[in-house]
MMTF fields as JSON, N, C-alpha, C and O atoms, coordinates in Angstrom:
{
  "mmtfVersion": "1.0.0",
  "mmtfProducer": "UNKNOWN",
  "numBonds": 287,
  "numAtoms": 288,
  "numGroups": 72,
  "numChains": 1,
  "numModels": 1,
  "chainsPerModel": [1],
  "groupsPerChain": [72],
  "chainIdList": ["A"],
  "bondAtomList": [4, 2, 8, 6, 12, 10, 16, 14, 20, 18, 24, 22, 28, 26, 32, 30, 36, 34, 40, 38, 44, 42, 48, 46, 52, 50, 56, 54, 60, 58, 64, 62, 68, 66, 72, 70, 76, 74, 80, 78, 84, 82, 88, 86, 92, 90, 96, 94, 100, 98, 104, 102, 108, 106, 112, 110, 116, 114, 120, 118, 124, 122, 128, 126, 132, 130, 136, 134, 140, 138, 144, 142, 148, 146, 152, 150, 156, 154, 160, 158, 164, 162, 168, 166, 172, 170, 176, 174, 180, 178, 184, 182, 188, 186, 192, 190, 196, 194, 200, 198, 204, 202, 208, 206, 212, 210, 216, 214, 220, 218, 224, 222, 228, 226, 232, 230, 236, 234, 240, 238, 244, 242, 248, 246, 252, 250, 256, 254, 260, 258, 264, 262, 268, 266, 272, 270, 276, 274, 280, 278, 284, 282],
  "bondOrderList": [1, 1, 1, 1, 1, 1, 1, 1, 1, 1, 1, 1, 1, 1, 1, 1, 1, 1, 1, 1, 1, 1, 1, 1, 1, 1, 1, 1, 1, 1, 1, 1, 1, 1, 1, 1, 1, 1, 1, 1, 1, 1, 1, 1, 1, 1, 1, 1, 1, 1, 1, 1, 1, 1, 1, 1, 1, 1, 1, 1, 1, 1, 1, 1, 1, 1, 1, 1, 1, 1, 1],
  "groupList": [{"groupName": "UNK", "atomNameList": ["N", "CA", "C", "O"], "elementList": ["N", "C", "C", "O"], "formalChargeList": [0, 0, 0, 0], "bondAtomList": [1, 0, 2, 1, 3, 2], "bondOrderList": [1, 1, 2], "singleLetterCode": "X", "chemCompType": "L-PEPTIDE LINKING"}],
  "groupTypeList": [0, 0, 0, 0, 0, 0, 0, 0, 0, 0, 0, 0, 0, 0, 0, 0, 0, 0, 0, 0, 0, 0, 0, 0, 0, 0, 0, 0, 0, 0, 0, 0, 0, 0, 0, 0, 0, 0, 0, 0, 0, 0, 0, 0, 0, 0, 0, 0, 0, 0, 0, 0, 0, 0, 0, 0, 0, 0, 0, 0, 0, 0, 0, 0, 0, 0, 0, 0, 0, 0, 0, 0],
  "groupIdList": [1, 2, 3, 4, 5, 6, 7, 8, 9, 10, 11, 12, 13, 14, 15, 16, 17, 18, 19, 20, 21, 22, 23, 24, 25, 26, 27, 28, 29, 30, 31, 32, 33, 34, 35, 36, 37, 38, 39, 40, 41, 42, 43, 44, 45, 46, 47, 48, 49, 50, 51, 52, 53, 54, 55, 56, 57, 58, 59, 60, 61, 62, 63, 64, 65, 66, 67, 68, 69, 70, 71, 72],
  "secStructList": [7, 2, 2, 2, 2, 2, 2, 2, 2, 2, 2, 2, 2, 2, 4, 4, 4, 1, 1, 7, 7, 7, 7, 7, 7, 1, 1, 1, 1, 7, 7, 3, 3, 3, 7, 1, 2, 2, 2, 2, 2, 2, 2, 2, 2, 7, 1, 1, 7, 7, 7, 3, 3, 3, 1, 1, 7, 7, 7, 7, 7, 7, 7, 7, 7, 7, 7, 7, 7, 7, 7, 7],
  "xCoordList": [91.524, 90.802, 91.111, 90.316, 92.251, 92.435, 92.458, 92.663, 92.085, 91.293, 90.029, 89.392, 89.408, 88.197, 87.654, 86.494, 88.652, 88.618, 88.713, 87.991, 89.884, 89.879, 88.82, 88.336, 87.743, 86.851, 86.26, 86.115, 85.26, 84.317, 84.434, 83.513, 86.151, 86.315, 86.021, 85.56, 86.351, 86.129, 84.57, 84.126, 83.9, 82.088, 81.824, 81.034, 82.674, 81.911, 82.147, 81.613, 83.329, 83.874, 83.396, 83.058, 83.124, 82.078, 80.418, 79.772, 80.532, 78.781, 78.617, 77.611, 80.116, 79.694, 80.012, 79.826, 80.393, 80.891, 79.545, 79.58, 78.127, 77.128, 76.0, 74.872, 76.55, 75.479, 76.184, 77.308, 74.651, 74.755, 74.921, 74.425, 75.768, 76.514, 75.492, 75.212, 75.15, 74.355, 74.758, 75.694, 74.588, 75.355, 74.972, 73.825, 75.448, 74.699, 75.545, 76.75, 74.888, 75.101, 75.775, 75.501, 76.461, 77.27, 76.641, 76.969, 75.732, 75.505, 74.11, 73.433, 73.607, 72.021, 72.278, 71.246, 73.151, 73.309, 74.114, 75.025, 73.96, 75.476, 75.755, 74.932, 77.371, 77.797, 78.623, 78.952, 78.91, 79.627, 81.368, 81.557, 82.278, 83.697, 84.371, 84.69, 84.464, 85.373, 86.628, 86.769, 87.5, 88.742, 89.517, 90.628, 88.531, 89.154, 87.854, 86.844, 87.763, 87.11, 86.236, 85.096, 86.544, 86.207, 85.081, 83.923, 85.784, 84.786, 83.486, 82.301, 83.883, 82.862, 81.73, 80.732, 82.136, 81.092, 80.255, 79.145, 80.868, 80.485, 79.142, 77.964, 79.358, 78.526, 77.529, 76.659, 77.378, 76.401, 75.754, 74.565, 76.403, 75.016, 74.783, 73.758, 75.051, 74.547, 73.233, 73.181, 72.272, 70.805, 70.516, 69.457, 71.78, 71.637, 72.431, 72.156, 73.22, 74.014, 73.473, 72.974, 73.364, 72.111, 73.214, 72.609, 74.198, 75.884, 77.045, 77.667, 77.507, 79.009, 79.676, 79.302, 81.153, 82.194, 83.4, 84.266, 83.508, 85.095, 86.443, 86.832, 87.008, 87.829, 89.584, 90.67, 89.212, 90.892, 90.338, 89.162, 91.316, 91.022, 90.803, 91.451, 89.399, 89.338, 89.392, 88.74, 90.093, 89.764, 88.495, 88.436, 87.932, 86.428, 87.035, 87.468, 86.767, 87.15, 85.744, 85.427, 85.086, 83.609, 82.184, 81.497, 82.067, 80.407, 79.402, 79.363, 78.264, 77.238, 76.424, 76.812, 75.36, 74.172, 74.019, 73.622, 74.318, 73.94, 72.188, 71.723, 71.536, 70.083, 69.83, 70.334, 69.283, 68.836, 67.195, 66.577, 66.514, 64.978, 65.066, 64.176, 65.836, 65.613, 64.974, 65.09, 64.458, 63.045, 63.708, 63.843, 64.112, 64.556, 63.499, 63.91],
  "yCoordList": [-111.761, -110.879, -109.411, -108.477, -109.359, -107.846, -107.17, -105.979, -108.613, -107.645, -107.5, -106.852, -108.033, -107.94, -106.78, -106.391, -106.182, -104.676, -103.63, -102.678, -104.205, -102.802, -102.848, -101.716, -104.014, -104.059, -103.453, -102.439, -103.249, -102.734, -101.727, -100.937, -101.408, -99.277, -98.666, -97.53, -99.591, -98.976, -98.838, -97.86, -99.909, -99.734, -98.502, -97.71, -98.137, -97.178, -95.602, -94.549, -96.059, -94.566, -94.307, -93.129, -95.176, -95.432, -94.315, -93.348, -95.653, -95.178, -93.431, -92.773, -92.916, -91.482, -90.864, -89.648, -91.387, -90.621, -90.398, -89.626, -90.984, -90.992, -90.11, -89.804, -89.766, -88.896, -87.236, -86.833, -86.568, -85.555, -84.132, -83.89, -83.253, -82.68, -80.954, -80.333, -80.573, -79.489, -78.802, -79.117, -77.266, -76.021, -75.994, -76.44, -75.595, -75.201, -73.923, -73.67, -73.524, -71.685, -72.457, -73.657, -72.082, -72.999, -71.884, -72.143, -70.601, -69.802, -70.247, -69.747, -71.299, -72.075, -73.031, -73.681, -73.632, -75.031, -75.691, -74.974, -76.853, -76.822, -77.973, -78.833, -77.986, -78.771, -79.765, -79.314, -80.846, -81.512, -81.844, -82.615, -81.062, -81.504, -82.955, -83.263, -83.847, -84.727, -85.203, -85.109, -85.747, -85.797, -87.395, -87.853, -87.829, -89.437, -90.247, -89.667, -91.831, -92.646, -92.567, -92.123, -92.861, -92.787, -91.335, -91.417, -90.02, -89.029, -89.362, -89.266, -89.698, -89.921, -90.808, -90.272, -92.315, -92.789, -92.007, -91.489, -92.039, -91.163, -90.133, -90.269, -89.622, -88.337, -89.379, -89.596, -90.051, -90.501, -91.326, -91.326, -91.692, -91.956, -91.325, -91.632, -89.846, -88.644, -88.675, -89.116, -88.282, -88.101, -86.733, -86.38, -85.503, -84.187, -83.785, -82.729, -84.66, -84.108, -84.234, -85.347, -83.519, -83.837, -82.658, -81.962, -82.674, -82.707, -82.809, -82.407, -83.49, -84.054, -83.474, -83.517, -82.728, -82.848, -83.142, -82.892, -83.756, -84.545, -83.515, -83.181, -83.124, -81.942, -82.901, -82.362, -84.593, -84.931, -86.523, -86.879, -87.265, -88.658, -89.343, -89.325, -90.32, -91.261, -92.804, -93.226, -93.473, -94.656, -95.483, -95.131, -96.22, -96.759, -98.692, -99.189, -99.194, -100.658, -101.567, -102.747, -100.384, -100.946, -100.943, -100.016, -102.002, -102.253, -101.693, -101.662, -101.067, -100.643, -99.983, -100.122, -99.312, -99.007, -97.521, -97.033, -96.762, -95.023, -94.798, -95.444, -94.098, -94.022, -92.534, -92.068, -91.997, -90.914, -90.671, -91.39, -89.733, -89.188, -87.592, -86.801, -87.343, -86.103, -85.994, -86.972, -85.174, -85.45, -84.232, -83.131, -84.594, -83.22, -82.331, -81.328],
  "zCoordList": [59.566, 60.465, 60.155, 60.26, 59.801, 59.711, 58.567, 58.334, 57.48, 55.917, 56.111, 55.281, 57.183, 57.533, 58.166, 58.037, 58.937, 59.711, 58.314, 58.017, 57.606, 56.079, 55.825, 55.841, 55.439, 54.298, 54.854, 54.17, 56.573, 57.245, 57.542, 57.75, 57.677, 57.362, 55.994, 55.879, 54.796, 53.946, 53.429, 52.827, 53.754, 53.683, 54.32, 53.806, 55.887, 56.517, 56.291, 56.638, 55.454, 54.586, 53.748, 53.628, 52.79, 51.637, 51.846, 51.443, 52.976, 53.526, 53.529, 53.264, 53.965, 54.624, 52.909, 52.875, 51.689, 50.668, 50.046, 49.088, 50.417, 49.437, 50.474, 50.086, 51.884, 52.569, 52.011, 51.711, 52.1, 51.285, 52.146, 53.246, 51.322, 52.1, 52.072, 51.047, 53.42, 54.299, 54.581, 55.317, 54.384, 54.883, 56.001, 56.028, 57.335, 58.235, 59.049, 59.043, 59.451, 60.307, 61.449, 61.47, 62.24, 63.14, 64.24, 65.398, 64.065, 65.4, 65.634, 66.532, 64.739, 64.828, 65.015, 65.178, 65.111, 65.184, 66.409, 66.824, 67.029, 68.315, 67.655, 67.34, 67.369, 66.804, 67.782, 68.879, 67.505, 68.607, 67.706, 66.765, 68.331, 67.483, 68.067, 69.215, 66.568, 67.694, 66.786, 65.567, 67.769, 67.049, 67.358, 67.093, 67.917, 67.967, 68.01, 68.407, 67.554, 67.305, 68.759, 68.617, 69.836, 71.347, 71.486, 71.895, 71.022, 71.076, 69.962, 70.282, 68.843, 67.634, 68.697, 69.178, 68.95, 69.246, 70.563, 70.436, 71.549, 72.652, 71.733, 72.061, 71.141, 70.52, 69.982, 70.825, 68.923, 68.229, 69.863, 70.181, 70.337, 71.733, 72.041, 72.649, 72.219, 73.387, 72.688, 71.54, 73.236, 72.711, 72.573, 72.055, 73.196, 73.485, 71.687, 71.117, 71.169, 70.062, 68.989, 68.824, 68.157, 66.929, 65.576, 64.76, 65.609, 64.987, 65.205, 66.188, 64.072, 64.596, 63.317, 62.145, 64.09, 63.352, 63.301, 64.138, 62.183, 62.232, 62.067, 60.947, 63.125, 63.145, 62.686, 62.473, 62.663, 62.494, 61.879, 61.955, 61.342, 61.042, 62.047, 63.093, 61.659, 63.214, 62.778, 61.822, 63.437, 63.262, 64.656, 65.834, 64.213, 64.774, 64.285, 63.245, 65.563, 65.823, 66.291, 66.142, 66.932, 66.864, 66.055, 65.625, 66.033, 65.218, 65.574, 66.804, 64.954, 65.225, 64.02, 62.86, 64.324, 63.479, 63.59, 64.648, 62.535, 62.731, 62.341, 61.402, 62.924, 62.414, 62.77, 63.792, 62.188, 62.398, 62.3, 61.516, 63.029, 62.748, 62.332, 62.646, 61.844, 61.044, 59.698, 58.959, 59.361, 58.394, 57.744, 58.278, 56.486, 55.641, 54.579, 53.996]
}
């Protein structure tokens, strides 16, 4: 069970090494800071947060689906 938790952190670390990386003006933008797994998810549900930043290492124990509708 608990090589099973490595393998699904490391897919989801993975996942974030191949999204591509965006300058953005932080006085145009509202960014949402988070610094533990609990704030991360919290944010990707808010429907008001549309950025996240990772200000510390998080670990994430729960499953789920990131999707976005931003049209680049």
């Amino acid at each position: 069970m608990r090589s099973l938790k490595k393998i699904m952190m490391m897919v989801l670390v993975g996942a974030f090494a191949f999204v591509p990386m965006v300058s953005v003006d932080a006085a145009e933008t509202d960014i949402k800071q988070v610094s533990t797994g609990e704030e991360f998810l919290a944010a990707i549900k808010d429907e008001n947060v549309t950025n996240i930043e990772l200000t510390d290492d998080i670990e994430i124990t729960e499953r789920g689906v990131i999707t976005t509708t931003k049209k680049y």
